[in-house]
MARTITOR-640930 format. One record per residue (C-alpha): residue in one letter; z negated, x negated, y negated. Coordinates in steps of 0.5 Angstrom, whole numbers, plus 500, padded with zeros to 3 digits. Each point is the difference from the previous one (the first is absolute). Layout:
AZXY...
END
This chain:
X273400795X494495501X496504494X502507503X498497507X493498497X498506496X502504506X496497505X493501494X502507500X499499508X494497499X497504496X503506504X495497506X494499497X500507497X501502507X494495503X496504494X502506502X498499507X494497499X498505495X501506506X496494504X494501496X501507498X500501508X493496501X497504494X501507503X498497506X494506501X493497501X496500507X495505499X506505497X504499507X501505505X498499507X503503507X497505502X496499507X502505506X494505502X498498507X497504504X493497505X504503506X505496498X497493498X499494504X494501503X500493503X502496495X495503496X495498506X502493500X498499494X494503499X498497507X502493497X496501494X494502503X500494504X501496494X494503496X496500506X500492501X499499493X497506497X494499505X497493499X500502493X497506499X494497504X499495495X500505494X496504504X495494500X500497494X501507496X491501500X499493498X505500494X498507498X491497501X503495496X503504494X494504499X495495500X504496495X501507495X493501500X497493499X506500494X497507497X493498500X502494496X503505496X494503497X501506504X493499504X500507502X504499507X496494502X495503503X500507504X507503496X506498504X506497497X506505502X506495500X508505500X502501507X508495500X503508500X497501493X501493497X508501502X500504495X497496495X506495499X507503497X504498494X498500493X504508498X498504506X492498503X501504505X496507497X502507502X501506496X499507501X500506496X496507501X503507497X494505498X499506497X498499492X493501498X498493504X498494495X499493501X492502500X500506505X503494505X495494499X494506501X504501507X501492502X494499498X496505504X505499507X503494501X497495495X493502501X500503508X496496505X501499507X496496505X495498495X504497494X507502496X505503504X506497495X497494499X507497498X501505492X494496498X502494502X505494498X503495503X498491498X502495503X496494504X502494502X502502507X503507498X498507496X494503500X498507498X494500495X497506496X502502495X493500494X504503494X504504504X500507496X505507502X503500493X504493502X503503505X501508499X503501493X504504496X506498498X501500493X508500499X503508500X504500507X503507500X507500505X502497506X504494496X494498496X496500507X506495503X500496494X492500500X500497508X504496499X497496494X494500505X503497505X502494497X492499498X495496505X494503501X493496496X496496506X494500495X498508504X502503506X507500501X502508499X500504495X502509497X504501493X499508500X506502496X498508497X506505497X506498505X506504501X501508498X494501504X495495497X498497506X495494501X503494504X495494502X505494500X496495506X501494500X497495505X501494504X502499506X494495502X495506499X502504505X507504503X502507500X498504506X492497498X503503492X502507504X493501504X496499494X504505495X500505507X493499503X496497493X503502493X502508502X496505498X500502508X501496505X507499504X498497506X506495500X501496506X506496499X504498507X503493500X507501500X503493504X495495503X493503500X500503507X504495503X495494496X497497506X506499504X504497495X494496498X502497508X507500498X499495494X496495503X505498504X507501496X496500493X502492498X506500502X501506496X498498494X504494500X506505502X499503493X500494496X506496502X505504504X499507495X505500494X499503493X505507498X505499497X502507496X501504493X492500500X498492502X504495497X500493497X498504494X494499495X495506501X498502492X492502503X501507497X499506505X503507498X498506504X501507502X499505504X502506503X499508501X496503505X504500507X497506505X497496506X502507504X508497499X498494503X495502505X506504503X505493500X494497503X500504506X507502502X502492500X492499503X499494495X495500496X498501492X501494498X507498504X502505497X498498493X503494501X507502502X500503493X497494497X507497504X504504498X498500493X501493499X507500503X503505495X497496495X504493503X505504500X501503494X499493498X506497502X498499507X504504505X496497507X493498498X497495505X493501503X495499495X493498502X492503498X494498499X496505503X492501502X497502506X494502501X495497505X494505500X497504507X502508500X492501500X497506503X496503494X501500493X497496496X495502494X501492497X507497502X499492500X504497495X505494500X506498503X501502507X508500500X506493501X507501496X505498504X508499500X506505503X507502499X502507497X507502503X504500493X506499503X500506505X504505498X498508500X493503500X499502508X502493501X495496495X495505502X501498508X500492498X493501495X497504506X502494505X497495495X494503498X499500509X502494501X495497494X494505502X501496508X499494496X495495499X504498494X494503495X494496504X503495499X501500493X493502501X498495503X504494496X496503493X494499504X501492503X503497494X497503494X493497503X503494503X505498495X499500492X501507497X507497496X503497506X498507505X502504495X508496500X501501507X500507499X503500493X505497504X501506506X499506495X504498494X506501504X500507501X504504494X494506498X494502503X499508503X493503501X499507503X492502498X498506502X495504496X496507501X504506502X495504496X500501493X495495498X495503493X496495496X494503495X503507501X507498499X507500504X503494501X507502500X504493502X500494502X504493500X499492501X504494501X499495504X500494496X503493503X502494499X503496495X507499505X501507502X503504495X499507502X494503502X500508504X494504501X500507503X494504500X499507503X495505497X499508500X505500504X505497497X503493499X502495494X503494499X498495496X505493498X499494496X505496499X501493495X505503494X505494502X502502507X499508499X500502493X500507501X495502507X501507498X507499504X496499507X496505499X505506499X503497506X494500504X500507499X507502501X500496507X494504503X504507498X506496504X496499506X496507499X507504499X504495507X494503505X499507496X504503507X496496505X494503504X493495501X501498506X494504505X502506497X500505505X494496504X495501494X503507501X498502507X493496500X497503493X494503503X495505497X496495498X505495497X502506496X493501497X500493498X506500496X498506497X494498498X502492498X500499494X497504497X504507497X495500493X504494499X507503500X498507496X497495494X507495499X503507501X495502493X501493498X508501500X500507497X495498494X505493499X505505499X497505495X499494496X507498499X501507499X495500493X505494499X505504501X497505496X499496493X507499500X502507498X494501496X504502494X495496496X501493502X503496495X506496502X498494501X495502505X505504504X504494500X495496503X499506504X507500503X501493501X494500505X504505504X502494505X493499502X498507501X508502504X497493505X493502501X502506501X505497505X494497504X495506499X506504503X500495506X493501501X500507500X505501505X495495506X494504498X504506502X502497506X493498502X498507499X505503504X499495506X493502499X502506500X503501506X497496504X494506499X505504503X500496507X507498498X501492500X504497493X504493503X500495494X507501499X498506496X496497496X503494497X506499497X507502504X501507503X496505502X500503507X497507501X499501508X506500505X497508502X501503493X505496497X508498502X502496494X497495496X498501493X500495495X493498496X501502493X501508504X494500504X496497494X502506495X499505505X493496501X499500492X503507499X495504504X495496497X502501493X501508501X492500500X499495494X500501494X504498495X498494494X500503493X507497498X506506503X504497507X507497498X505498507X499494502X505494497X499493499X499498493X507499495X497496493X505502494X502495496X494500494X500504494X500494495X507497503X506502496X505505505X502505498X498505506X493498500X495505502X494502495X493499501X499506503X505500505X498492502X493502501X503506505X504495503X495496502X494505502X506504505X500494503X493497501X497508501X506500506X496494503X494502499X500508502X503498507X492497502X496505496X495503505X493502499X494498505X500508503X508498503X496494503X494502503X504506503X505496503X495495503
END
């Protein structure tokens, strides 16, 4: 009995402890499934309307906060104030006492020693993978070469004078150090070849592209020259296109000055741009005002109280250093110009909801079902709308990088795109940027390079991407008799921000451009489609709503207006994207043509066929160009007639006839062929003979083993039914647009 009684009570024993260890293991497997911080969904935060905020407790903090600055901000900013002229005495004398005994006796007598302004030095300090350069890519027309580009830089940018001297100084000079900071110094090798070469590796798709910019990204700039240089890559895609890739570090110069000088310098006739500042320019000196007295306090608030994202896209992670990129197709600016009018934001608000938008989807599609609010690095630029245009814009960096908050977390495009706007205002009212302005200024000439540049190191490294919105010419721009046909960049970043998006407008249409570290965002192509798909969303949810003023605009259209707006822009324009379009459209049509040659051989025409993806998208696109330019045509048109086209008409959405003549609404596909059509009743046909119209259906290929798989002959029918259904719906002839104009 004792015995039974001890095996029963280790047979007990061992029961327990198996069911401790069964229970500790669901222990450990709970925490091991517990999902990491940056993965968590948040509440999503309630839209409150300004009417129904708390105004005055809004007003006692801000009450309380600038009193607080103005006790100690004050005392502060005098000092800096005093002190600032004698440290700056002080550096200058000592770089060029250290530069004399150098060896370079040419600045110690009459030459003077130009030091980096604290705005251009900012940028000299970065990590050992990123370095801070920007690259930009140029589309042209085939035929240009790496000489034909040197003979045009050579002529008007490097050896262009103004006032007595170089007008850019800065592409041929490079940057040395001195004690008390850098310098700029001429160059004397500098040779054009060094920096406007032809690429030796063959580059001919857009993946090999990708892949190309994204070796160069990861490589530094050499700091024995100045600090740019153009790789002319010849023979890309299916029309042998030149692309330029640009490469150029931030300390030489920003955007806007990079755009004047192609606009008003390189092209072959003249553009007159004069860029508007988009936030801080106009409100500048009342800003200036703001952050003297709440400017360290602010700084101060950026350092301690802010903290740094934590999501899908900045976490704990190590970054590889390795930038992949990608970019989209052309989006029509008429779609968004029409966004940006119903909802009276701007361009950008409205490029920025998209961005938004796209990042939600992409955090979404990740396992993040409420993203919270991820927060940006963005640029404001600081320069003065001037009056004129200028001939030789100045170089150098006139814009401060500051943080805020894109509403990920909210829900629905309208909602987002209200939320951006509210933002963007309340940033655009904001001495933020002056302040930041200001800081780079006072500390990068009173501290150590190293340590000014911790502090900001500091404030921007806690934001998740960087957005940039660059605006460029709204004409095509022609370099040595050849069209420049796109244009991308990518605005580089620092070491811990991981993604980069860049927007850049151009010829009337608009493209984003996204550089990501290959260990947050394998694939940036994702973004990029979505980017897109949400611009189509905001475009379709507003297609029924009017601009608001539509009536008002109709009942004060004068005579006079009427003239002007027939008259600007010019119509000769129109007419030649007409010709352009329609001379495009023969082309591929000679494509089309080779296919049914009976002549080609079968690896050809296999070639041939597999390229009929590309010809259906661009055909997509010439098509949606087609129907603007007849749209324009007809808005011109009418206004000729004395009779006013609202903005609804020429846009996305329905198009309204006048109430007198019409009783219902006609959709736009109707009005659109009715246009077409009495166009196409007096043009002439293209060689090949008219199809109906029908989308593009692709057989499976002759070589797979089915049973029920079409010839040769009948593919090749198949596939030029298709396209030519495309392509006769847009044939016209130059006599149907001048007699419709």
């Amino acid at each position: 009995m004792e015995a039974d009684i001890q095996v029963d009570d280790c047979s007990a024993t061992c029961s327990s402890r198996k069911q401790d260890k069964i229970l500790n293991d669901n222990q450990v497997k709970k925490k091991s499934n517990i999902t990491p911080h940056y993965m968590q969904s948040v509440a999503i935060q309630p839209i409150i309307h300004p009417v129904d905020r708390n105004i005055l407790w809004s007003f006692l903090l801000s009450v309380i906060f600038v009193v607080i600055a103005i006790i100690t901000g004050i005392p502060f900013v005098i000092f800096l104030a005093l002190l600032i002229p004698i440290v700056l005495f002080i550096r200058h004398a000592c770089a060029k006492y250290c530069y004399c005994r150098s060896g370079n006796r040419g600045v110690c007598g009459t030459k003077k020693l130009h030091l980096l302004s604290a705005v251009d030095a900012f940028w000299l300090h970065d990590s050992d993978f990123n370095r801070f350069v920007s690259h930009c890519i140029f589309f042209v027309e085939r035929g240009m070469n790496a000489e034909k580009l040197r003979e045009l830089v050579l002529t008007r940018v490097i050896t262009r004078q103004y006032n007595m001297g170089l007008a850019f100084p800065r592409f041929t000079q490079k940057i040395s150090s001195v004690s008390t900071g850098y310098c700029w110094v001429e160059d004397e090798n500098f040779a054009l070849k060094n920096h406007i070469f032809e690429e030796q590796k063959r580059i001919a798709s857009k993946r090999e592209l990708e892949d190309y910019l994204t070796f160069l990204m990861g490589q530094p700039m050499s700091q024995d020259r100045p600090l740019w240089e153009i790789r002319v890559v010849p023979n890309f895609g299916k029309t042998k296109d030149t692309v330029f890739v640009l490469r150029v570090h931030l300390a030489v110069s920003d955007g806007i000055s990079f755009v004047k000088i192609l606009g008003n310098c390189l092209a072959d006739s003249r553009h007159n741009l004069r860029l508007k500042p988009r936030y801080g320019g106009t409100t500048f000196p009342f800003n200036v005002f703001r952050a003297l007295l709440v400017g360290p306090l602010t700084f101060v608030t950026w350092l301690l109280y802010f903290r740094r994202d934590c999501n899908l896209l900045q976490h704990s992670q190590r970054l590889s250093g390795e930038r992949v990129v990608s970019w989209s197709r052309n989006i029509r600016f008429s779609k968004i110009q029409r966004i940006k009018q119903i909802t009276r934001s701007s361009i950008n608000d409205v490029l920025l909801s998209a961005v938004t938008g796209s990042l939600r989807a992409y955090f979404q599609q990740n396992g993040v079902e409420h993203p919270p609010d991820v927060t940006m690095n963005i640029p404001i630029d600081l320069r003065f709308e001037t009056s004129v245009v200028e001939s030789v814009p100045e170089m150098g960096n006139r814009y401060a990088i500051v943080n805020t908050r894109l509403p990920t977390n909210t829900e629905g495009a309208i909602p987002r795109l209200w939320e951006v706007r509210h933002l963007m205002e309340d940033l655009k009212t904001s001495a933020d940027s002056v302040v930041m302005y200001g800081a780079v200024h006072y500390l990068f000439n009173l501290l150590p390079h190293a340590l000014a540049s911790w502090f900001f190191r500091v404030i921007l490294r806690k934001a998740t991407l960087i957005y940039s919105n660059l605006p460029g010419p709204d004409d095509a721009v022609v370099l040595g008799s050849h069209r420049l046909k796109k244009i991308m960049f990518w605005m580089t970043s620092s070491a811990e921000i991981p993604v980069s998006i860049s927007v850049f407008s151009y010829g009337g249409s608009i493209n984003l451009a996204i550089a990501a570290d290959k260990m947050v965002i394998p694939d940036p192509k994702v973004i990029v489609k979505e980017f897109s798909a949400q611009i189509n969303h905001l475009s379709r949810l507003l297609s029924k709503r009017r601009i608001p003023g539509e009536h008002r605009r109709r009942s004060s259209f004068t005579a006079e207006r009427r003239r002007e707006e027939i008259l600007k822009p010019p119509l000769q324009q129109i007419e030649q994207k007409l010709h352009d379009v329609q001379d495009e459209l023969r082309e591929i049509t000679l494509r089309i043509e080779e296919a049914s040659n009976p002549d080609c051989s079968p690896s050809e025409f296999r070639q041939l066929t597999a390229s009929h993806a590309v010809l259906s998208t661009r055909v997509e696109e010439l098509k949606e160009e087609f129907s603007e330019l007849l749209m324009e045509l007809r808005r011109r048109k009418s206004l000729a007639d004395g009779r006013v086209s609202t903005e609804d008409e020429d846009n996305d959405g329905l198009l309204r006839r006048s109430r007198k003549r019409a009783l219902s609404i006609t959709g736009r596909r109707s009005s659109l062929s009715a246009v077409t059509s009495s166009i196409m009743s007096t043009s002439r046909p293209l060689t090949t003979p008219t199809t109906p119209h029908h989308s593009i259906c692709v057989p499976p290929s002759p070589e797979m083993d089915h049973p029920e798989s079409p010839s040769s002959d009948q593919y090749r029918s198949l596939l030029l039914g298709g396209l030519q259904g495309r392509i006769n719906f847009h044939s016209h002839e130059e006599d149907s647009v001048e007699r419709m104009c």
